[in-house]
LUMFIGU-37680 format. One line per field, with one value per residue: residue number from 1; y, x, z of N, C-alpha, C, O in turn. Coordinates in Angstrom, 3 decimals. Layout:
REM LUMFIGU-37680
seq c(NUM, ...)
n_py c(Y, ...)
n_px c(X, ...)
n_pz c(Z, ...)
ca_py c(Y, ...)
ca_px c(X, ...)
ca_pz c(Z, ...)
c_py c(Y, ...)
c_px c(X, ...)
c_pz c(Z, ...)
o_py c(Y, ...)
o_px c(X, ...)
o_pz c(Z, ...)
END
This chain:
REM LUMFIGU-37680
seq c(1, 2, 3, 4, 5, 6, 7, 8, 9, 10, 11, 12, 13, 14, 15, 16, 17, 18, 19, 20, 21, 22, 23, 24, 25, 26, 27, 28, 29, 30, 31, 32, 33, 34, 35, 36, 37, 38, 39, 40, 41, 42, 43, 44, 45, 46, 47, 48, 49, 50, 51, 52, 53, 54, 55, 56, 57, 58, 59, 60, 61, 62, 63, 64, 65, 66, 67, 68, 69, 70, 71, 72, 73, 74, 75, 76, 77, 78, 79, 80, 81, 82, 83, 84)
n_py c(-1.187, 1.217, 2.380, 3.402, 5.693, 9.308, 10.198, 9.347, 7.134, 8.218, 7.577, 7.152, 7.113, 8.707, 11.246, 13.963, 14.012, 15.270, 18.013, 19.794, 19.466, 16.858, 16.411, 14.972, 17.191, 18.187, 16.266, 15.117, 17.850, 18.047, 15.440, 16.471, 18.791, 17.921, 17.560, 19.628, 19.880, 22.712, 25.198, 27.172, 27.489, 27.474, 24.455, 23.924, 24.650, 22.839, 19.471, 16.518, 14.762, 16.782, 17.043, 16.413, 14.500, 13.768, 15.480, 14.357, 14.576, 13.770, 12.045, 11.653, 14.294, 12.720, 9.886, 11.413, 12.129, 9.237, 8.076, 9.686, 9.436, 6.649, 6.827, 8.287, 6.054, 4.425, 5.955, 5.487, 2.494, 1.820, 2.618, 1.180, -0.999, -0.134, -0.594, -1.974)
n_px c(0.812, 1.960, 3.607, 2.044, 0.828, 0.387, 2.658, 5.454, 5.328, 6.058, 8.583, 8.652, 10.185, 11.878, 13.242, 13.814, 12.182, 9.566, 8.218, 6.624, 6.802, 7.896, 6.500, 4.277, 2.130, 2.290, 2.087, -0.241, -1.617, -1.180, -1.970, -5.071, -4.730, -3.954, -1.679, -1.034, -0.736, -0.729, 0.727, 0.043, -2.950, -4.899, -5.438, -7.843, -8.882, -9.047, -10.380, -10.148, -8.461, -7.042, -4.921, -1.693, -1.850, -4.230, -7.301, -7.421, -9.665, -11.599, -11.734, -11.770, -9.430, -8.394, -8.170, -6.246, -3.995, -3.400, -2.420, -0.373, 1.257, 1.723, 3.208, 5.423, 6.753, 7.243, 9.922, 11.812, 11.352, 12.926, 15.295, 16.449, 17.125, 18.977, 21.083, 23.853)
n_pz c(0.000, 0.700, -1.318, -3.099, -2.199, -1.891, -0.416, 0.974, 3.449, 7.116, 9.269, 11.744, 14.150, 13.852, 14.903, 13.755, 11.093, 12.031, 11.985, 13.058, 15.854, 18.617, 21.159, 23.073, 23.527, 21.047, 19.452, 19.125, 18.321, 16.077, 14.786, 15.209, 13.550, 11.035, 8.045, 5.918, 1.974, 0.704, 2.324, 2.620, 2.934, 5.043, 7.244, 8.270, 6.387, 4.198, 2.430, 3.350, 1.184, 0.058, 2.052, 3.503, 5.260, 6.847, 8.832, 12.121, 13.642, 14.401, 16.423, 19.962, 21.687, 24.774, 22.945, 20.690, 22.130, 23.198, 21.073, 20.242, 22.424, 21.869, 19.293, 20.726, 21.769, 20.239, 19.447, 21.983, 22.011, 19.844, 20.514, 22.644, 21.724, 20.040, 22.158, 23.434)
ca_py c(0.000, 2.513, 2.752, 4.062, 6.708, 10.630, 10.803, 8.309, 6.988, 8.726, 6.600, 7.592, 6.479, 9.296, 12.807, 15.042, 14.261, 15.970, 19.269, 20.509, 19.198, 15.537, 16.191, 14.817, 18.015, 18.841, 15.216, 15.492, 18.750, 17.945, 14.799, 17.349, 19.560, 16.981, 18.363, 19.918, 19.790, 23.844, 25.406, 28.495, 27.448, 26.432, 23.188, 23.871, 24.873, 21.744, 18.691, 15.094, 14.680, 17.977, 16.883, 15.381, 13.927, 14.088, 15.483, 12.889, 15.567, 13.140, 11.572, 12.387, 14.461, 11.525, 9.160, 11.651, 11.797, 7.977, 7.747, 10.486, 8.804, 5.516, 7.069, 8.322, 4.562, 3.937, 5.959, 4.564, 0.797, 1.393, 3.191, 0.118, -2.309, -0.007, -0.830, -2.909)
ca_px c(0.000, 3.077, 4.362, 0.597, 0.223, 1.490, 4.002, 5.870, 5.084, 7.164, 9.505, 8.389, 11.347, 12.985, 12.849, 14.318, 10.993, 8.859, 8.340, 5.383, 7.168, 7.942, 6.058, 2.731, 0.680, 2.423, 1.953, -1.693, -2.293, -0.791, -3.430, -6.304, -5.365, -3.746, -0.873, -1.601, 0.231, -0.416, 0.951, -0.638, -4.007, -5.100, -6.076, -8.920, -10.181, -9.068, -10.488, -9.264, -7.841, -6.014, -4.153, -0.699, -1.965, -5.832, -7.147, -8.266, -10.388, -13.307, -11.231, -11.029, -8.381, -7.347, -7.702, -5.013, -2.866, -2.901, -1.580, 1.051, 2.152, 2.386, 4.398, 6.902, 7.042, 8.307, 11.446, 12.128, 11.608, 14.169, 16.522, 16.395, 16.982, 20.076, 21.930, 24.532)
ca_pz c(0.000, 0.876, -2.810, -3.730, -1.278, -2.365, -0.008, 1.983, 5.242, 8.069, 10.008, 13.584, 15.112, 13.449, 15.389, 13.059, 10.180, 13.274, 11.552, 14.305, 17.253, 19.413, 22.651, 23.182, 23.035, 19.864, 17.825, 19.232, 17.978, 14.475, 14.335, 14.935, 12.328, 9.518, 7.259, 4.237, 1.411, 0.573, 3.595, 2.682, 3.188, 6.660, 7.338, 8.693, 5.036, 3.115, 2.384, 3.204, -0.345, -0.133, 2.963, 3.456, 6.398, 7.150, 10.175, 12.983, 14.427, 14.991, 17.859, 21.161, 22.796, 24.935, 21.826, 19.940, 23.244, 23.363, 19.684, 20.120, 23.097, 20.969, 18.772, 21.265, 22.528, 19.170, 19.853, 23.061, 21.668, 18.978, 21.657, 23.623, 20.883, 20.368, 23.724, 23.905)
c_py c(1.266, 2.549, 3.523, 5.342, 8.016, 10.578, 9.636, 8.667, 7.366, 7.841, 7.300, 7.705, 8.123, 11.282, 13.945, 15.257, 14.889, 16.763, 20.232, 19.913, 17.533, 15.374, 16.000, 15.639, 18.734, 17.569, 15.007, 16.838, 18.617, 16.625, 15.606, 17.817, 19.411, 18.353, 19.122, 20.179, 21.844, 24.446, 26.774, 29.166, 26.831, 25.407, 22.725, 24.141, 24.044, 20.784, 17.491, 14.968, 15.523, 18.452, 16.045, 14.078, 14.235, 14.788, 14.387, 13.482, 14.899, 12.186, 12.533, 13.180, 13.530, 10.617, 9.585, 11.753, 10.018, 7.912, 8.649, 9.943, 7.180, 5.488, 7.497, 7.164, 4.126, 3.936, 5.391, 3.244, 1.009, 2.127, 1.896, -1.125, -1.888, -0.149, -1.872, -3.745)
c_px c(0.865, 3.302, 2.899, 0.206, 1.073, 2.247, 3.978, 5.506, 6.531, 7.801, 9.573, 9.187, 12.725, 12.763, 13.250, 13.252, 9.843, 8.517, 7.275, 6.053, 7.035, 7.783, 4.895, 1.982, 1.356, 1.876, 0.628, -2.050, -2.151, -1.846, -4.516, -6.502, -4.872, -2.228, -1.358, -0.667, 0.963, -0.181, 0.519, -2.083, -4.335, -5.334, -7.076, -9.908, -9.960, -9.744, -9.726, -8.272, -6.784, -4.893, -2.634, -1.238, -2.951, -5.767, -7.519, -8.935, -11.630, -12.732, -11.211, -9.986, -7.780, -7.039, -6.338, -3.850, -2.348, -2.398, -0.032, 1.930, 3.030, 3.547, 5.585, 7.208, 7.995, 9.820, 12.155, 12.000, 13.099, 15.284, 16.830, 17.227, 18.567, 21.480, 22.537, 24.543)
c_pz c(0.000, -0.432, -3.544, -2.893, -2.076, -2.273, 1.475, 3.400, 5.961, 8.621, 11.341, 14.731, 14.821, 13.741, 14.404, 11.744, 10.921, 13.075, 13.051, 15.803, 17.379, 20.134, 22.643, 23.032, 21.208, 18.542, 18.006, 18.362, 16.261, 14.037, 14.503, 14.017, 11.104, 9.170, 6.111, 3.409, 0.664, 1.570, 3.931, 2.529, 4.503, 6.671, 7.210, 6.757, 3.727, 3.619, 3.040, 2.312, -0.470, 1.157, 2.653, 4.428, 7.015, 8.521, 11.160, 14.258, 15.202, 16.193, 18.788, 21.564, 23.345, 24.259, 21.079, 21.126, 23.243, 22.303, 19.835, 21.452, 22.618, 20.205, 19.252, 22.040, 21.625, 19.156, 20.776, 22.690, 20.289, 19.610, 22.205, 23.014, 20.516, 21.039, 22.728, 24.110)
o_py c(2.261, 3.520, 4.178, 5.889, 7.850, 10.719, 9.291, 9.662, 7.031, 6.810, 7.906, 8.184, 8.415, 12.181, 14.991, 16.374, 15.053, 17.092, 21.211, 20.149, 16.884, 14.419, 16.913, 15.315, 19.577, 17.723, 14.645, 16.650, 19.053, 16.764, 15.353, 17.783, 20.206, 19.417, 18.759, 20.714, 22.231, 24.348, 27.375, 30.304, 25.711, 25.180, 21.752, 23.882, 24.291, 20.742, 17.678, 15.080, 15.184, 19.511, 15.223, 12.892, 15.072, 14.830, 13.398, 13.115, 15.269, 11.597, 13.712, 12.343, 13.177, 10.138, 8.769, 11.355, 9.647, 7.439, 8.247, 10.038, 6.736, 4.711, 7.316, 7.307, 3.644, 3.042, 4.762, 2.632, 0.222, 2.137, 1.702, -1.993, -2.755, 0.099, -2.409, -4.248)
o_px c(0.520, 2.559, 3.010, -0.874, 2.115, 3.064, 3.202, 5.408, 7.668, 7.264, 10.535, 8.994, 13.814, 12.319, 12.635, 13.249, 8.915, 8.018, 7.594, 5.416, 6.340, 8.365, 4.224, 0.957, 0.816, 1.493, 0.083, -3.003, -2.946, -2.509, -5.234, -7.555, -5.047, -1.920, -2.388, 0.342, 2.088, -1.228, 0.560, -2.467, -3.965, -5.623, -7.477, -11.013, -10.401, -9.957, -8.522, -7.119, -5.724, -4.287, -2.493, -0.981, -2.762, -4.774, -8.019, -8.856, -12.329, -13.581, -10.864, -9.223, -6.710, -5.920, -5.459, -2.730, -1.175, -1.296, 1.100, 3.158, 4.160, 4.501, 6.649, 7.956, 9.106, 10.656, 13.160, 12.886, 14.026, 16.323, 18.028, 17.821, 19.438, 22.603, 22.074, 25.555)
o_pz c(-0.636, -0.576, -4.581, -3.117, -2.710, -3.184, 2.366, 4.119, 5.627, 8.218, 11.813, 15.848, 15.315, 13.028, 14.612, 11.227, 10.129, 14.151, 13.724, 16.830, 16.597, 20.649, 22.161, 22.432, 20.492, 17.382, 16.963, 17.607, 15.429, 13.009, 13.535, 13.381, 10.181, 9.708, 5.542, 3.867, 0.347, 2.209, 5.004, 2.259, 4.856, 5.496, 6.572, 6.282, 2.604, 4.831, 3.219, 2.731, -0.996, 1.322, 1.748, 4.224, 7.898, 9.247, 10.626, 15.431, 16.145, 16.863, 18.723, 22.047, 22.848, 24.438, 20.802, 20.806, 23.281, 22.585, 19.567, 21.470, 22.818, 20.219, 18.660, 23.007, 21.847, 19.019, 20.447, 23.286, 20.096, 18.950, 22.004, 23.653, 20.570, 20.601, 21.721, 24.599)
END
């Protein structure tokens, strides 16, 4: 499915593709209001389609906290796996 999408899947593990921030209220707030691929239209006034990265506005607050915490699990599991 990745080779069909616009634009490659992120590699989560990797802080520096982060553009909006890597702290829980920041990778929450970036699922609320999606990417978009024109950066000079708000978010709020595109479509699905005309996103990099939809919004996932119809979740909860603590739903997008539990995902953005998932994803900083990620880093910490491939830190770990790092060691020694």
């Amino acid at each position: 499915m990745a080779p069909h999408l616009p634009a490659s899947p992120i590699d989560f593990r990797n802080v520096s593709l982060f553009k909006r921030g890597t702290t829980e209220d920041e990778i929450a707030g970036t699922l609320a209001q999606g990417i978009s691929t024109d950066h000079t239209v708000p978010a709020l006034h595109l479509t699905h389609h005309e996103l990099l990265m939809p919004k996932f506005d119809h979740l909860t607050e603590t739903e997008r906290r539990s995902i953005a915490l998932y994803v900083i699990s990620l880093r910490a599991d491939d830190n770990q796996r790092r060691l020694p």
